[in-house]
VEXVO-549906 format. One record per residue: residue number from 1; residue in three letters; x, y, z of N, C-alpha, C in turn. Coordinates in steps of 0.1 Angstrom, whole numbers, plus 2048, in hexadecimal, padded with zeros to 3 digits. Layout:
N
     i    aa   npx   npy   npz   capx   capy   capz   cpx   cpy   cpz
   NUM   ALA     X     Y     Z      X      Y      Z     X     Y     Z
...
// end
This chain:
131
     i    aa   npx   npy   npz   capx   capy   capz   cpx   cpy   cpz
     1   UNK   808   7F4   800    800    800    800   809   80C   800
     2   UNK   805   814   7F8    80E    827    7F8   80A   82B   803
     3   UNK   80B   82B   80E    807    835    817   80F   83E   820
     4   UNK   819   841   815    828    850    81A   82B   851   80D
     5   UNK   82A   85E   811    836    85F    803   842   85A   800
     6   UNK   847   857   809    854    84E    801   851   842   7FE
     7   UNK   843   83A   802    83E    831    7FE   83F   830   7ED
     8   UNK   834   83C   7E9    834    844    7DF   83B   849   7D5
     9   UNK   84A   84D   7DE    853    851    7D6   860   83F   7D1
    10   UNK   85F   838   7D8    865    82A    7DA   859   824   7C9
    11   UNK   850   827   7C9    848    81E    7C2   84D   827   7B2
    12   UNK   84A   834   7B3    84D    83B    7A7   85D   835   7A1
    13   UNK   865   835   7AB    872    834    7A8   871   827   7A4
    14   UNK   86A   81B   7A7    869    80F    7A3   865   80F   793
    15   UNK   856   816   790    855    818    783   85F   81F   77A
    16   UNK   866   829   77C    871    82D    776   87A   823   76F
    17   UNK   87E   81E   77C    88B    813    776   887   807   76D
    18   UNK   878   803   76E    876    7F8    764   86C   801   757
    19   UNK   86B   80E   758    860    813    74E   869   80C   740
    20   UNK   874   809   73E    877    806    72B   873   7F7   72F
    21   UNK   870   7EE   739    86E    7E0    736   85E   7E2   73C
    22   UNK   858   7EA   73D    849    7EA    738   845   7EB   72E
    23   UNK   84C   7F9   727    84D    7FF    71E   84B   7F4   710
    24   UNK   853   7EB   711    858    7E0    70B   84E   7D7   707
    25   UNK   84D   7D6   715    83C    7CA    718   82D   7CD   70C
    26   UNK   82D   7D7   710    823    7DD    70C   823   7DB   6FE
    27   UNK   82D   7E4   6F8    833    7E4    6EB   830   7D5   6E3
    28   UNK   833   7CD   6E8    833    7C1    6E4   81E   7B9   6E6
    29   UNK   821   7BC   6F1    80F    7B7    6EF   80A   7BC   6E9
    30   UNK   809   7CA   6E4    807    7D2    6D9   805   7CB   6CE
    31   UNK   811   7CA   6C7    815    7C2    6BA   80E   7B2   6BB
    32   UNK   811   7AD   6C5    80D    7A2    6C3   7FB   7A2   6C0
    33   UNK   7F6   7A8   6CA    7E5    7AB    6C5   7E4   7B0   6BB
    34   UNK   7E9   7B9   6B4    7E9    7C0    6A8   7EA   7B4   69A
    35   UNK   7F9   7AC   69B    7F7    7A1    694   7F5   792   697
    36   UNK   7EF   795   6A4    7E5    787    6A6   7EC   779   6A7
    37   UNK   7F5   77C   6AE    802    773    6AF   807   775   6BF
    38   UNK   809   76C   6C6    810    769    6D1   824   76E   6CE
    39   UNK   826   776   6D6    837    77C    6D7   840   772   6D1
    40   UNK   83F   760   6D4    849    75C    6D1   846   755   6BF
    41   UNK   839   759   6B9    836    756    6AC   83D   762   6A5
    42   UNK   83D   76C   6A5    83D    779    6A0   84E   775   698
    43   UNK   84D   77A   68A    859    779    681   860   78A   67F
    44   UNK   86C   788   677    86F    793    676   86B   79D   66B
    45   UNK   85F   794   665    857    79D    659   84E   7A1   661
    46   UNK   847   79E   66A    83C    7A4    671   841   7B5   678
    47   UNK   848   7B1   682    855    7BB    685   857   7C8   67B
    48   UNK   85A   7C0   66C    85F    7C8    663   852   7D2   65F
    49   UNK   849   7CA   65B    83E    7D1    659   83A   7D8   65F
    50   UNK   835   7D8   66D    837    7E8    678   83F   7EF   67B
    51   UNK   84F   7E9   675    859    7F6    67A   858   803   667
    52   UNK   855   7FB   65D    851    7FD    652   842   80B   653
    53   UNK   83C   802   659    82F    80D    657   835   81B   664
    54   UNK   83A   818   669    83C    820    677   841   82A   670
    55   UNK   84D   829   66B    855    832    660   84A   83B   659
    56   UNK   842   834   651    83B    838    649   82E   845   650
    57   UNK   82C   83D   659    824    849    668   82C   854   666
    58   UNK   83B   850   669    840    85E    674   843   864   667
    59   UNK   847   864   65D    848    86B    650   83D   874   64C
    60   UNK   82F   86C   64B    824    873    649   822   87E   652
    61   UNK   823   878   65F    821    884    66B   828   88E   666
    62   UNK   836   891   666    83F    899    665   83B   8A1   656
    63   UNK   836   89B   64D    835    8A3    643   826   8AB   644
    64   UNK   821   8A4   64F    812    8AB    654   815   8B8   65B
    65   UNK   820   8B8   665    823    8C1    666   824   8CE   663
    66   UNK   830   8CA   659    837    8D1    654   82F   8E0   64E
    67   UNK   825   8D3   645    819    8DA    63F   816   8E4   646
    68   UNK   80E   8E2   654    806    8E8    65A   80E   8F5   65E
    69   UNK   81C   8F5   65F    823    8FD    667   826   90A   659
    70   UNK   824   903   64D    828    90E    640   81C   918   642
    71   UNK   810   911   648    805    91F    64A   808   929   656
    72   UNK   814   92B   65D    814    932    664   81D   93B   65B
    73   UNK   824   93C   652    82C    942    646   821   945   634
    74   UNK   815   94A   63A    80B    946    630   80C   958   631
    75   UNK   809   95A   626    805    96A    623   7FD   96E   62D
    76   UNK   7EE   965   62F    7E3    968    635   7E6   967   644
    77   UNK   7ED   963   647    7F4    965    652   7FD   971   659
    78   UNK   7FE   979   653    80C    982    653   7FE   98F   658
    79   UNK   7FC   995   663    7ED    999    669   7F6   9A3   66F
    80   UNK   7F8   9B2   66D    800    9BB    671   7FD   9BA   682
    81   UNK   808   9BA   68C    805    9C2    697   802   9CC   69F
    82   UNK   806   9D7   694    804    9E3    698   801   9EF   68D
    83   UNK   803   9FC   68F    806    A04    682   80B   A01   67A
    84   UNK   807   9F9   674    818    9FA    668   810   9FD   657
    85   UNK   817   A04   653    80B    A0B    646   80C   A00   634
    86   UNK   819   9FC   638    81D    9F4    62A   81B   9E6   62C
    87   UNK   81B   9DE   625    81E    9D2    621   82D   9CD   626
    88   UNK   835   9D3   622    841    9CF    626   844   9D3   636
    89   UNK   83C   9DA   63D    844    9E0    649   838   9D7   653
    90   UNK   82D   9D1   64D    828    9C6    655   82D   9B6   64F
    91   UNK   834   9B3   645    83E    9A6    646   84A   9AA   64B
    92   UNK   850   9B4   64D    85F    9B6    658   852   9B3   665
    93   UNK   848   9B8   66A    848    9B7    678   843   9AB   67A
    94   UNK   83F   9A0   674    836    994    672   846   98C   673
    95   UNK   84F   990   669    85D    989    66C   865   98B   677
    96   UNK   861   995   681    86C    99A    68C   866   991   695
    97   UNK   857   98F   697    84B    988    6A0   850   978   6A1
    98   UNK   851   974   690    84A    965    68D   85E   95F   689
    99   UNK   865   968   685    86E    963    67F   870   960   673
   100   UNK   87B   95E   66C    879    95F    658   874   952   659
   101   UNK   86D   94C   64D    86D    93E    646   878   935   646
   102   UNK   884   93E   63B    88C    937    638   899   936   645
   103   UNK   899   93A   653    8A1    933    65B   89B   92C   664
   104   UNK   890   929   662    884    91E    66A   886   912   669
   105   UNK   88F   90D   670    893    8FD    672   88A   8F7   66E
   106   UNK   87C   8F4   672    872    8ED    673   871   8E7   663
   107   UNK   86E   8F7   65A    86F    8F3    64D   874   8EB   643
   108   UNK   87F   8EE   649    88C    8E7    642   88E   8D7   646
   109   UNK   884   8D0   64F    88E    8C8    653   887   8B8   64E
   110   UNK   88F   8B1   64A    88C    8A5    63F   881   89E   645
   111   UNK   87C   895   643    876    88E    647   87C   881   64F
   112   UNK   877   87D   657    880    872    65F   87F   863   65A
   113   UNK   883   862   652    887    859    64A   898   853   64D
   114   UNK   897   849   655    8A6    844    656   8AB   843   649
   115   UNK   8BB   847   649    8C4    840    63F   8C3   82E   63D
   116   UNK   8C0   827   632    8C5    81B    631   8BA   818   637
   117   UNK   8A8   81C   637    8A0    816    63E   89F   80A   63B
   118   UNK   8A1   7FE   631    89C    7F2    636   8AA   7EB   63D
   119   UNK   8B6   7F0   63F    8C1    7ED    64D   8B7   7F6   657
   120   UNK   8B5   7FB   657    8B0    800    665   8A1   7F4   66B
   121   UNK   89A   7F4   65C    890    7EE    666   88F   7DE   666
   122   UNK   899   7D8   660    89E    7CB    664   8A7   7CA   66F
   123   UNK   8AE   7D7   673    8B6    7D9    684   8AD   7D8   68E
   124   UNK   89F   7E5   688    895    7E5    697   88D   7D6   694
   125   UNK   88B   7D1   68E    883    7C6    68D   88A   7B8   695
   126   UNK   898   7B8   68F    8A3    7AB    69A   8A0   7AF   6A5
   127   UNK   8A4   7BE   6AD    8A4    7C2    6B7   895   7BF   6C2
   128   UNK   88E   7C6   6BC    87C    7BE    6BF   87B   7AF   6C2
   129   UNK   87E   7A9   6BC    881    799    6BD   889   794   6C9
   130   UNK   894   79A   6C4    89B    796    6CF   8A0   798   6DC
   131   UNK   894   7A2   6E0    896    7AD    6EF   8A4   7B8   6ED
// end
């Protein structure tokens, strides 16, 4: 029973030290309900095929992003904050606020696509397998 806090604090610290072998647990029950397979049936194409689509997720995400983030650099966006009489003297103050486009990390930055993805996802897939 928690009933001190160091009870409390003893139990947190317990979850800490095993959260990547829950982490793990989980992960795997996951997959295995997902393809309907018991942990020790599960091949390295099964594996491959989720580390495969996963890629394919975070790529979409990232380029969903990206997208969404070019509307913040949209003309219709550029909404003066104060007096400013010209066109140009409300994109300098929209640029001083928001920052240029073109030194905007965000923009620029590839998609997360590992180098050598089918080495990579025949590495995470052995690795899955084999704890």
């Amino acid at each position: 029973m928690l009933d001190s806090l160091t009870a409390i604090h003893a139990r947190l610290a317990t979850l800490h030290d095993l959260f990547h072998t829950y982490e793990l647990s989980w992960v795997m029950a996951r997959i295995c309900e997902k393809k309907h397979k018991p942990q020790n049936e599960l091949t390295i194409g099964d594996i491959r095929d989720m580390v495969s689509h996963w890629i394919a997720a975070v790529t979409e995400l990232d380029t969903l992003r990206a997208r969404d983030a070019e509307k913040e650099f949209a003309q219709t966006a550029k909404v003066g904050y104060g007096l400013n009489g010209s066109h140009e003297e409300r994109d300098h103050e929209y640029r001083v606020l928001h920052g240029d486009r073109s030194r905007e990390r965000f923009h620029h930055r590839p998609a997360r696509t590992p180098c050598g993805k089918d080495r990579y996802v025949d590495q995470a897939a052995q690795r899955a397998l084999t704890g």
